[in-house]
gemmi code that builds the backbone of each chain (N, CA, C; Angstrom):
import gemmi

chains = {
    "A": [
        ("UNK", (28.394, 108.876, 157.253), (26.964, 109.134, 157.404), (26.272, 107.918, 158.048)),
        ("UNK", (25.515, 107.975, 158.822), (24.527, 107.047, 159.808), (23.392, 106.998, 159.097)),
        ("UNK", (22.738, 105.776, 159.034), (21.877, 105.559, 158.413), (20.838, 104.131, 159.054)),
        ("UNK", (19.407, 104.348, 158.676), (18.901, 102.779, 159.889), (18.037, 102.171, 158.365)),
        ("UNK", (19.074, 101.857, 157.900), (18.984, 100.790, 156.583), (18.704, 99.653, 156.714)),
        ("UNK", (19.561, 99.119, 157.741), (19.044, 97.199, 158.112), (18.116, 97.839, 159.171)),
        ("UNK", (17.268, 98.050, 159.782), (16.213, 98.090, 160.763), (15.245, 98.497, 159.480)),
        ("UNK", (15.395, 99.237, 158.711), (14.429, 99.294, 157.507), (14.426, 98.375, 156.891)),
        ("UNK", (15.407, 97.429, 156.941), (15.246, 96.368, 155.822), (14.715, 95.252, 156.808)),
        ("UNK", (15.372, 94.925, 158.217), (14.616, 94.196, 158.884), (12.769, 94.114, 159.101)),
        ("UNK", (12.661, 95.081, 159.139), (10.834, 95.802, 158.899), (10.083, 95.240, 157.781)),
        ("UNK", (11.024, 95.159, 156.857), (9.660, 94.689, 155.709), (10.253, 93.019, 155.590)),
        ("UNK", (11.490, 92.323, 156.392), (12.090, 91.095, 156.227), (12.496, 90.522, 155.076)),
        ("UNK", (13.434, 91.784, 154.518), (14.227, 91.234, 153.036), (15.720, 90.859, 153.523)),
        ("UNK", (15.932, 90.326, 152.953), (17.760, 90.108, 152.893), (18.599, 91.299, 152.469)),
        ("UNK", (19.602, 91.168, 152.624), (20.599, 92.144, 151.815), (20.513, 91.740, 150.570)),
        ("UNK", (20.126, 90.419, 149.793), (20.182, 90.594, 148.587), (18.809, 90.688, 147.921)),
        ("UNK", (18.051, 90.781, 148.919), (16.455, 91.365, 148.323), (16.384, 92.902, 148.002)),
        ("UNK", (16.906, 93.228, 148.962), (17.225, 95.283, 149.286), (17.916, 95.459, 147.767)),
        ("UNK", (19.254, 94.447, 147.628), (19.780, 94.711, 146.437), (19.307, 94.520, 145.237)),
        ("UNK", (18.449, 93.645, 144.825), (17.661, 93.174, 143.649), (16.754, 94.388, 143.635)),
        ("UNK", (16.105, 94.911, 144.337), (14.771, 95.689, 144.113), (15.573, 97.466, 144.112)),
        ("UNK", (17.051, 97.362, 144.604), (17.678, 98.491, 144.497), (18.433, 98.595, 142.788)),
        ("UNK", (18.309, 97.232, 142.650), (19.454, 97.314, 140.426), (20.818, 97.793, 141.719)),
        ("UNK", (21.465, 97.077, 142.782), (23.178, 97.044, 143.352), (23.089, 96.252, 143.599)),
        ("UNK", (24.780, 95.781, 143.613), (25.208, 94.381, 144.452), (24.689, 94.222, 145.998)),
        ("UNK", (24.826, 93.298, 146.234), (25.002, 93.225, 148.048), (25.747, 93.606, 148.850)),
        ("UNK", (27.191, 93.932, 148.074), (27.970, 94.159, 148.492), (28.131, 95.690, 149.149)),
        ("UNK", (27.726, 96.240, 147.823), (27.026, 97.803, 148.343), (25.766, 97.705, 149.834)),
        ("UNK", (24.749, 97.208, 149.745), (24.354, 96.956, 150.890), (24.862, 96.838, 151.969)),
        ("UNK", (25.399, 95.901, 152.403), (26.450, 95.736, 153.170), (27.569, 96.854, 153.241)),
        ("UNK", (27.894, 97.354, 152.652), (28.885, 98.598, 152.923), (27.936, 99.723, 153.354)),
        ("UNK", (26.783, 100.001, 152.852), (25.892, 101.038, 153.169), (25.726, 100.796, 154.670)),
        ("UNK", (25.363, 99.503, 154.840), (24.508, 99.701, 156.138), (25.676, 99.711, 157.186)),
        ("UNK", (26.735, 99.588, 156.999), (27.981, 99.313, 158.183), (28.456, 100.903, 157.996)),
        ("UNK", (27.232, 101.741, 157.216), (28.556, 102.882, 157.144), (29.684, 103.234, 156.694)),
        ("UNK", (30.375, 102.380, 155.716), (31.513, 102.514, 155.067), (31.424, 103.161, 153.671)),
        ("UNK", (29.858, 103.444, 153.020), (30.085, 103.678, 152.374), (28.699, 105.123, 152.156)),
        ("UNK", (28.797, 105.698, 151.246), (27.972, 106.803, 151.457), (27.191, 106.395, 150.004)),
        ("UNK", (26.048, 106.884, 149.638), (25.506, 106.284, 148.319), (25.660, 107.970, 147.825)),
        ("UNK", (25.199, 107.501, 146.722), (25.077, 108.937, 145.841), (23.602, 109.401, 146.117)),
        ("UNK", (23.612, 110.346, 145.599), (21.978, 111.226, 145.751), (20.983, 110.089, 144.865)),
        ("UNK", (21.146, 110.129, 144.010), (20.023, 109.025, 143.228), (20.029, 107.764, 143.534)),
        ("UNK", (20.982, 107.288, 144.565), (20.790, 105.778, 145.556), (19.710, 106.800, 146.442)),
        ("UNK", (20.286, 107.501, 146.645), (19.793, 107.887, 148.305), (18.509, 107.640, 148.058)),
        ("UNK", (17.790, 108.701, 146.968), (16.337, 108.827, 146.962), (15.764, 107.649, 146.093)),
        ("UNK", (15.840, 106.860, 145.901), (15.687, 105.398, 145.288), (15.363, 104.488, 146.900)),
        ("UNK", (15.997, 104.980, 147.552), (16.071, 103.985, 148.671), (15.158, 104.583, 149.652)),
        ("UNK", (14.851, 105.950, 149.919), (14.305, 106.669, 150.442), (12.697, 106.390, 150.082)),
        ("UNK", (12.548, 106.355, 148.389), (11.280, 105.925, 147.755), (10.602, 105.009, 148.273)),
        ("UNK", (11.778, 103.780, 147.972), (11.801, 102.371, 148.108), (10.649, 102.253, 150.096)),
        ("UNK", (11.226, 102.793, 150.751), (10.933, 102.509, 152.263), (9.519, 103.657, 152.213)),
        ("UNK", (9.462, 104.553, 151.885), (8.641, 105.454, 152.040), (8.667, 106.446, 153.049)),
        ("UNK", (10.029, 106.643, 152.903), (10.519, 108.137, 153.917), (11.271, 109.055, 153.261)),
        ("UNK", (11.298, 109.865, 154.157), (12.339, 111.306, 153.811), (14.112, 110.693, 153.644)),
        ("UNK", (14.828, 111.034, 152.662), (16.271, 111.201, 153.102), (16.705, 111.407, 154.280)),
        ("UNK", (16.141, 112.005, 154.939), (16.630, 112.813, 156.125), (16.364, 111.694, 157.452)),
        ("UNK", (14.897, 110.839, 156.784), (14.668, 110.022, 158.044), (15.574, 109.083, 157.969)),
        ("UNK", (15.692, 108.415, 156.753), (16.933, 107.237, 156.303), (18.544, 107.868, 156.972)),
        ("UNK", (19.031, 108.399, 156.062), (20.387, 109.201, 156.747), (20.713, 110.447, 157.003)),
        ("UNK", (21.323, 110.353, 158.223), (22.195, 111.420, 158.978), (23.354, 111.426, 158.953)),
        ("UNK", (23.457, 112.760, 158.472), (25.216, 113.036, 158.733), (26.266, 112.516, 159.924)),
        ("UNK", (26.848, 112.386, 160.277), (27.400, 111.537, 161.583), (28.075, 112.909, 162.506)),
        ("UNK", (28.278, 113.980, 161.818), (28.973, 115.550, 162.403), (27.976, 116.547, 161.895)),
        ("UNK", (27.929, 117.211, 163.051), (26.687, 118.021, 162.845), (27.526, 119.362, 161.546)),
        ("UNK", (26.716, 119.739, 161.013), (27.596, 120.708, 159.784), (28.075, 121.697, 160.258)),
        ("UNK", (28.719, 122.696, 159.535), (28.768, 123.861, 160.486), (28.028, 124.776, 160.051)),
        ("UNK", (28.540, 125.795, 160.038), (26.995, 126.760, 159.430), (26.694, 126.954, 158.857)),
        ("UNK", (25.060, 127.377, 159.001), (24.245, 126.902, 158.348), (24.757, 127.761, 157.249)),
        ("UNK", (23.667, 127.644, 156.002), (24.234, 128.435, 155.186), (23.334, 129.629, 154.815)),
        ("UNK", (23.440, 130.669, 154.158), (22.915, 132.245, 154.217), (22.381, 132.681, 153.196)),
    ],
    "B": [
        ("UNK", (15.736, 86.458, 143.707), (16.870, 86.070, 143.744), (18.295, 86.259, 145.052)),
        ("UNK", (17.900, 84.564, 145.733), (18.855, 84.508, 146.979), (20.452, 85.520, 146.979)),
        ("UNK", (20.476, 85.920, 148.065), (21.804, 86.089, 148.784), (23.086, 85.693, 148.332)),
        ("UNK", (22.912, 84.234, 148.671), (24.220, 83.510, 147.913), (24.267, 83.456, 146.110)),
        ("UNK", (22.841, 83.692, 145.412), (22.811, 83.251, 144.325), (23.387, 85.248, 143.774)),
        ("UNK", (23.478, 85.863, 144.344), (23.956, 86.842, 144.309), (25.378, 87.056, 144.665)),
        ("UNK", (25.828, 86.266, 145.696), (27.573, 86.473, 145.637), (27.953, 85.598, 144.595)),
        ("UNK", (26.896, 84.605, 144.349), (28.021, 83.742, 143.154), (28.002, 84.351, 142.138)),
        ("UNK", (27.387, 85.383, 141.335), (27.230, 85.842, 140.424), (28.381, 86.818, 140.589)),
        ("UNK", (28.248, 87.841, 141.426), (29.276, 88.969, 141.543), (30.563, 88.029, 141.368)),
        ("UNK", (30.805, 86.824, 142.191), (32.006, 86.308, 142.299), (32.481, 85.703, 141.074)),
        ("UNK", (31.443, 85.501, 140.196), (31.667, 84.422, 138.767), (32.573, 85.954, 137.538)),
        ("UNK", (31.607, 87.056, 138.106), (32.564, 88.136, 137.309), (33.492, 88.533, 137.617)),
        ("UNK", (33.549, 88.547, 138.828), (35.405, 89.139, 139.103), (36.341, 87.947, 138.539)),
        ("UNK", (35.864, 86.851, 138.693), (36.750, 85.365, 138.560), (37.027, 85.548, 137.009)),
        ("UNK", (35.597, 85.458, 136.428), (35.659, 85.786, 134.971), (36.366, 87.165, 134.128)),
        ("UNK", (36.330, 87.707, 134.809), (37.053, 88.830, 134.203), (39.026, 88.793, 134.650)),
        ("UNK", (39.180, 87.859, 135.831), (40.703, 87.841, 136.172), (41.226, 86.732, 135.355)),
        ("UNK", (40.678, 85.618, 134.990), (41.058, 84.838, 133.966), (40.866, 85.510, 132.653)),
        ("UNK", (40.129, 85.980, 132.287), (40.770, 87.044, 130.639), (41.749, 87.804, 130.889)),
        ("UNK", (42.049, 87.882, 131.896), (43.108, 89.080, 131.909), (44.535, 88.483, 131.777)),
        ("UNK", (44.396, 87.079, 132.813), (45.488, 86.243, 132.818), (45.811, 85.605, 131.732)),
        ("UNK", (44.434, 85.676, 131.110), (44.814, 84.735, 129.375), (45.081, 86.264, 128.619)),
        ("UNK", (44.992, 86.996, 128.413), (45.386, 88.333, 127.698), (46.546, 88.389, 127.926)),
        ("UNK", (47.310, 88.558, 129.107), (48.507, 89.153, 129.568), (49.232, 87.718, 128.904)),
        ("UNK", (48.780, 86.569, 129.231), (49.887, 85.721, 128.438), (49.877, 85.967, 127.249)),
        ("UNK", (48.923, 85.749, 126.752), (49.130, 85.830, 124.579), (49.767, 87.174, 124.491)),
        ("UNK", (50.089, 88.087, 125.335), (51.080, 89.485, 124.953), (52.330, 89.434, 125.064)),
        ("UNK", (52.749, 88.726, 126.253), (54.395, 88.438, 126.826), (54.205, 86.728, 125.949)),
        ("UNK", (53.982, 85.909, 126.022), (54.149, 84.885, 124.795), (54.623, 85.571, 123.600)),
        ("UNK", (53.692, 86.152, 122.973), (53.957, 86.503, 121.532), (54.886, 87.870, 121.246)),
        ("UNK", (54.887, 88.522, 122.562), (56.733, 89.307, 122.640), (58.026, 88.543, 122.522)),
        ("UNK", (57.677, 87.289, 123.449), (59.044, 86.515, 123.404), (59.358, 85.689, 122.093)),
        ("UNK", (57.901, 85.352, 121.434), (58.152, 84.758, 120.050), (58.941, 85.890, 118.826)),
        ("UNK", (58.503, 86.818, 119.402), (58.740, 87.865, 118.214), (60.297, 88.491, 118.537)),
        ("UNK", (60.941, 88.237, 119.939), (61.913, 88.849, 120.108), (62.792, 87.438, 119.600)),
        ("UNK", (62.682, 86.020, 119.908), (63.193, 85.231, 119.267), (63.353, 85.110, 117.692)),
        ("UNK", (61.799, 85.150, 117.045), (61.997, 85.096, 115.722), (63.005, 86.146, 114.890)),
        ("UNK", (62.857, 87.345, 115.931), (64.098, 88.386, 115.394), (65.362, 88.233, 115.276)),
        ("UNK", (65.695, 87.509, 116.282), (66.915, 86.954, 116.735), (67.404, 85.920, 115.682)),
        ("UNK", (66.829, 84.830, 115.506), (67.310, 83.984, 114.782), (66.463, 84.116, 113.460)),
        ("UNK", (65.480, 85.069, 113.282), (65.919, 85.463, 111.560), (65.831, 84.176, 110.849)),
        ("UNK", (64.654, 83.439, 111.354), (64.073, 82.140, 110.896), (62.132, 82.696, 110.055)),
        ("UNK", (61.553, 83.692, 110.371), (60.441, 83.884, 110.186), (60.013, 85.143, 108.999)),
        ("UNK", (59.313, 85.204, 107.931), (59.662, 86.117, 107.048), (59.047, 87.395, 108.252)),
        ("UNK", (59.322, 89.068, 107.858), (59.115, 90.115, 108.577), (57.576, 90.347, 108.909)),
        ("UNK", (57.292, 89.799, 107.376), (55.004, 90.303, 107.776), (54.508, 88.725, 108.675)),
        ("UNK", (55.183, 87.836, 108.621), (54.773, 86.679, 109.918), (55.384, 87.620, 111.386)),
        ("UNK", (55.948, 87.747, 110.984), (56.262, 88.453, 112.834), (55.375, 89.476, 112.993)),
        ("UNK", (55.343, 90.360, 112.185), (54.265, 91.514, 111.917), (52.647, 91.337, 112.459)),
        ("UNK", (52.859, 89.837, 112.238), (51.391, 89.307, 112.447), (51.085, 88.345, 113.941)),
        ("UNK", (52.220, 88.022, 113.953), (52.123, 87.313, 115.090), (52.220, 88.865, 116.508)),
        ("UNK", (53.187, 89.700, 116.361), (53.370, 90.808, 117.107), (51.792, 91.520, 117.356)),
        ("UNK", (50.818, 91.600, 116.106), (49.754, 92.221, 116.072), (48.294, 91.368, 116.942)),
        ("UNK", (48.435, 90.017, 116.111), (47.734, 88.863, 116.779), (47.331, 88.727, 118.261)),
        ("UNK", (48.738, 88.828, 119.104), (48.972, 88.392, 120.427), (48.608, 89.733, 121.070)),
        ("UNK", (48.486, 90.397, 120.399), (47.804, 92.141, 121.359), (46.201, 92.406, 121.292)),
        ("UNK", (45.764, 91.252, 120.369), (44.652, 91.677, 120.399), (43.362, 91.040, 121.157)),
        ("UNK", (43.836, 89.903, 121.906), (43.446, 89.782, 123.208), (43.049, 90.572, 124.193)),
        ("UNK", (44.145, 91.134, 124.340), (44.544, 91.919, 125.399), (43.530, 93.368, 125.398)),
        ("UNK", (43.280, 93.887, 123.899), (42.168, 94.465, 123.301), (40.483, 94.415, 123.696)),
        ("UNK", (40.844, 93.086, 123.506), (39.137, 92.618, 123.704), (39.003, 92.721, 125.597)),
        ("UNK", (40.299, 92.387, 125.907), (39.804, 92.183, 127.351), (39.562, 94.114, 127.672)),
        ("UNK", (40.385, 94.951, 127.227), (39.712, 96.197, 127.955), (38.814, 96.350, 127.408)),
        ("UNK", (38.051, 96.308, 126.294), (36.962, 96.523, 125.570), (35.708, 96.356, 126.592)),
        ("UNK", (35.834, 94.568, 126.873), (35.019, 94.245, 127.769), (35.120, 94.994, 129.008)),
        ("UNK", (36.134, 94.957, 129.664), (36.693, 95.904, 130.598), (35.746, 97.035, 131.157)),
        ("UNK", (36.009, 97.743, 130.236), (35.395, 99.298, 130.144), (33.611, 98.857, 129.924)),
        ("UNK", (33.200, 98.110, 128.981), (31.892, 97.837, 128.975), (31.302, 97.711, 130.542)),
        ("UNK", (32.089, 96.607, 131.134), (31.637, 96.101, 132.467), (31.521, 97.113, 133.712)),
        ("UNK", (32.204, 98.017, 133.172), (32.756, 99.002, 134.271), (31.348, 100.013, 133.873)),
        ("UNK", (31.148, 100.695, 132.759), (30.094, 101.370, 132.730), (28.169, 100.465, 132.648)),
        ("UNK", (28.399, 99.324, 132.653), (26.533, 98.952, 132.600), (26.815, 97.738, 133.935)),
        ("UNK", (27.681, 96.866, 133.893), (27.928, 95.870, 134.998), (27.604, 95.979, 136.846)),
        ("UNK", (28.687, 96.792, 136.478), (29.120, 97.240, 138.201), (28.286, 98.502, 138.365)),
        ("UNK", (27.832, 97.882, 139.754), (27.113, 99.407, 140.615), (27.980, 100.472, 140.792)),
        ("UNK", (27.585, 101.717, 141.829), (28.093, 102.715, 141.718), (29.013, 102.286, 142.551)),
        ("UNK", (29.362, 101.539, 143.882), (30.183, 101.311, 144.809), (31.028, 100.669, 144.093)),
        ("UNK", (31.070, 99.928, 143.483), (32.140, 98.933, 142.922), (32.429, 99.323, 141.745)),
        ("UNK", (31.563, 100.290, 141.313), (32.818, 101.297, 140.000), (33.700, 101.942, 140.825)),
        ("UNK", (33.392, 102.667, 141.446), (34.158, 103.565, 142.604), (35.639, 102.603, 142.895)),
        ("UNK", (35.534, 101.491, 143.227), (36.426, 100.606, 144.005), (37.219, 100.244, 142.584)),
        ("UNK", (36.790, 99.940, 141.599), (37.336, 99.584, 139.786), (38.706, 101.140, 139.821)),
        ("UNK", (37.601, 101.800, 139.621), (38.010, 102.937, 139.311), (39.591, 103.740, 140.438)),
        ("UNK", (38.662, 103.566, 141.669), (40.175, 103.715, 142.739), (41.460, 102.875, 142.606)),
        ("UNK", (41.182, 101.448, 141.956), (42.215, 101.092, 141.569), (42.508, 101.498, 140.515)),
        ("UNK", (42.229, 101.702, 139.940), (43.327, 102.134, 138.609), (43.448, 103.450, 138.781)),
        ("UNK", (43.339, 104.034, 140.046), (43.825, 105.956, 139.931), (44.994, 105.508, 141.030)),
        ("UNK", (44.602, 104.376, 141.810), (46.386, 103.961, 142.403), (46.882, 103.556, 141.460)),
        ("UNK", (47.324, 102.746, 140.668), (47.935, 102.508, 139.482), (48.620, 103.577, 138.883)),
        ("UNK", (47.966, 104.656, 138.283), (48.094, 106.017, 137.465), (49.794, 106.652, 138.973)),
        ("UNK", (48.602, 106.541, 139.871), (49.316, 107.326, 140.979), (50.717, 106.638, 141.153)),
        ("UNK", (51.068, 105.742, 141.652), (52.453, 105.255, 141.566), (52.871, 104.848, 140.311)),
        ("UNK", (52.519, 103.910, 139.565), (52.721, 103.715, 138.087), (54.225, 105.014, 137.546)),
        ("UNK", (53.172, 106.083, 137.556), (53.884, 107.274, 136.449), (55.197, 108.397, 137.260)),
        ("UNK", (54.967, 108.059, 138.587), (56.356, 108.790, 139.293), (57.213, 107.982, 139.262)),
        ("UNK", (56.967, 106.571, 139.349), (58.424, 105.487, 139.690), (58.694, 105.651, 137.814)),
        ("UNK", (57.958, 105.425, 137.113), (58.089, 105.542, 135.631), (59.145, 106.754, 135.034)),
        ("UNK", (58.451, 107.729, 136.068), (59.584, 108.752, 135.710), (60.747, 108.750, 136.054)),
        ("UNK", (60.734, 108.274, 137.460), (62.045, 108.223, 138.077), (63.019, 107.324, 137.509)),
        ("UNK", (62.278, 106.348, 137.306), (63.380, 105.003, 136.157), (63.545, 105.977, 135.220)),
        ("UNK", (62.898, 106.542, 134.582), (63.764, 106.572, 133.081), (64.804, 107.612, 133.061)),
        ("UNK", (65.008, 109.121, 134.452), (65.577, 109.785, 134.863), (66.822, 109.283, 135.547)),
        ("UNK", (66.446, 107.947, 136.009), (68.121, 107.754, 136.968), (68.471, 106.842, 136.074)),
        ("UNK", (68.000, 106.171, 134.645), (68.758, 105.634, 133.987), (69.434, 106.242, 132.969)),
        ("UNK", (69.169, 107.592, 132.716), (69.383, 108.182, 131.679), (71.076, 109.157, 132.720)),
        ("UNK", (70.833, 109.030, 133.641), (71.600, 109.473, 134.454), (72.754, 108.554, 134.904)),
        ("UNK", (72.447, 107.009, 134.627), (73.362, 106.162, 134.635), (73.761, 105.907, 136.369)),
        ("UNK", (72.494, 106.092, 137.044), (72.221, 105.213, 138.315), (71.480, 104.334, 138.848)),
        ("UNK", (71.013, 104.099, 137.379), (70.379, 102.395, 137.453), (71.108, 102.047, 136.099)),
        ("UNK", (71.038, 100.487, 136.155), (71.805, 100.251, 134.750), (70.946, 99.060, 134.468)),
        ("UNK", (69.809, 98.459, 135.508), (68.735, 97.317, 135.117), (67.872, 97.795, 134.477)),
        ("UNK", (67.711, 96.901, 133.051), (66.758, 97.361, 132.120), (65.454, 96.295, 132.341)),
        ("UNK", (64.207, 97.139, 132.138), (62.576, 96.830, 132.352), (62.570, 96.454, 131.067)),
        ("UNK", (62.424, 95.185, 131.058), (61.766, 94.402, 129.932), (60.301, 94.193, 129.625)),
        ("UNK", (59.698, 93.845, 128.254), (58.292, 94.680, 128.110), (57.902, 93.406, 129.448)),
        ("UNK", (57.857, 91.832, 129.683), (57.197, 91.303, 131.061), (56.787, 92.383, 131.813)),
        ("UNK", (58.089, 92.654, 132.255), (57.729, 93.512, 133.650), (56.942, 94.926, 133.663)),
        ("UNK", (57.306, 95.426, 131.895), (56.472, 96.897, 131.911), (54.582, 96.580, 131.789)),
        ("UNK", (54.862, 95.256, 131.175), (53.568, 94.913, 131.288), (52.493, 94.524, 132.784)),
        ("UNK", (53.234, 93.743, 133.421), (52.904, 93.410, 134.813), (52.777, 94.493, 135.281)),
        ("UNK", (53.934, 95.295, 136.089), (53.628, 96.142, 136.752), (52.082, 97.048, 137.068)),
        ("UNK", (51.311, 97.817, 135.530), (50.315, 97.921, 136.057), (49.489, 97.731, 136.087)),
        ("UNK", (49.188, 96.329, 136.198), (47.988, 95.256, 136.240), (48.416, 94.973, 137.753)),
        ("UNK", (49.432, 94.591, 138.160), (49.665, 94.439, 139.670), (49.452, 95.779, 140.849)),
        ("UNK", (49.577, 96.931, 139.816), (49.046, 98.002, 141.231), (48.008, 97.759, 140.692)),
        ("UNK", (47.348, 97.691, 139.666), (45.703, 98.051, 139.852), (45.060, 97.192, 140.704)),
        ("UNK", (45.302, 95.762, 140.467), (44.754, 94.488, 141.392), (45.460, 95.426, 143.462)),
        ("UNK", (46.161, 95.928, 143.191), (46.410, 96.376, 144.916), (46.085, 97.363, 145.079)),
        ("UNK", (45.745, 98.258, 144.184), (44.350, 99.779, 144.246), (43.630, 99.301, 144.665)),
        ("UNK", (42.929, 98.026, 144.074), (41.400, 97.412, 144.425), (41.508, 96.584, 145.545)),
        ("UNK", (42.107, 95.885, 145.705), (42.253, 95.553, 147.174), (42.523, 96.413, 148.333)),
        ("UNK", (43.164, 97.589, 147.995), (43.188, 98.643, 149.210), (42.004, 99.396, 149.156)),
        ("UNK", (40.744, 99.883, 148.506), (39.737, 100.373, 148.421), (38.945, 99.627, 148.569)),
        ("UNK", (38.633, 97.957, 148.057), (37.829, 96.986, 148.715), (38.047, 96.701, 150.504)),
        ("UNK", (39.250, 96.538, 150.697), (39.368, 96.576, 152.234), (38.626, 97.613, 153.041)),
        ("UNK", (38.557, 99.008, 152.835), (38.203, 99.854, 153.382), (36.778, 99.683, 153.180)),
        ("UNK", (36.063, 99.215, 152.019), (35.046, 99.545, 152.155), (34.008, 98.533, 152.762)),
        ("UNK", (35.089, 96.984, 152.665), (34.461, 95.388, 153.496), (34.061, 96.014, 154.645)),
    ],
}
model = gemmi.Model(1)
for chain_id, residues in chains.items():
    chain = gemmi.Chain(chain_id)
    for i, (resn, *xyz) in enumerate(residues, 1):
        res = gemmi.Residue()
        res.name, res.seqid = resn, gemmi.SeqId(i, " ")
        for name, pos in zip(("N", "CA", "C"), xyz):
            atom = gemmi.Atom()
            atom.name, atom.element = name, gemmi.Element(name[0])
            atom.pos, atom.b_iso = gemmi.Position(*pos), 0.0
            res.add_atom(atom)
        chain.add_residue(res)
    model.add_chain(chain)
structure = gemmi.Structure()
structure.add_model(model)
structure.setup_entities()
């Protein structure tokens, strides 16, 4: 999943371990989030989503578009 | 609270938690080898060995205790994940080679016997290489 986590975090000029303090995660998670290696769970997601003041959807994108839709 | 004052912390617990483990795992294989000696030479009454056998495990106790504590309030969700993937590699090779030893010895095509050292090591050493193969992927 793609995500513009450090350009969000660059924006308000926190560190990775500011993002992490005000998130209750390591840095390490940060750093894996924002390189994409790692996917957060739904209650990171919208914690982080809160946190910036956007949609999930604006924060991350799937990296493959899905297939269909569903019915 | 800085960056670095944040890796030293993460880093002070992994450090801290691999030295209990290293002091656990000794007071267990120590106090096996005392107890397989004292058997041997039949120098120690039965409830001193009893006690020393019980003693030296209970280290090893406290360290999963803590263990498991750290794992559920400590560690974030990524680095439970990475805890946790190691020890499901562990589980994962651990219990087929486990089987297979005790099948080709019972079969009398192995004839080297696993002493408790090594039954002990073994899966503390895949788990430490679970977590290093799931930390890699996720660096």
């Amino acid at each position: 999943m793609k995500n513009c986590l450090a350009e969000l975090r660059d924006e308000k000029g926190w560190s990775q371990g500011d993002l992490a303090e005000k998130l209750g995660v390591s840095r390490q998670t940060i750093n894996a989030l924002e390189r994409g290696k790692y996917d957060p769970s739904l209650p990171l997601a919208f914690k982080i989503a809160r946190l910036f003041k956007r949609s999930i959807e604006e924060v991350f994108e799937p990296e493959e578009k899905l297939g269909k839709p569903l019915k | 609270m800085s960056e670095t004052d944040e890796s030293v912390r993460d880093m002070g617990l992994g450090r801290r938690l691999i030295t209990n483990f290293v002091i656990a795992e000794f007071f267990l294989i120590a106090g096996n080898l005392v107890v397989r000696m004292c058997n041997r030479g039949a120098f120690l009454p039965t409830w001193t060995i009893a006690i020393i056998a019980v003693a030296t495990a209970l280290p090893m106790l406290l360290f999963a205790t803590k263990f498991f504590r750290m794992l559920r309030t400590d560690l974030d969700e990524m680095l439970q994940r990475v805890a946790l993937e190691g020890l499901a590699f562990a589980m994962i090779v651990f219990v087929p080679l486990a089987g297979l030893y005790v099948n080709a010895r019972a079969a009398g095509l192995i004839n080297a016997r696993l002493d408790p050292p090594e039954v002990l090591l073994i899966p503390s050493i895949l788990v430490a290489m679970g977590v290093l193969i799931s930390w890699s992927r996720l660096k």
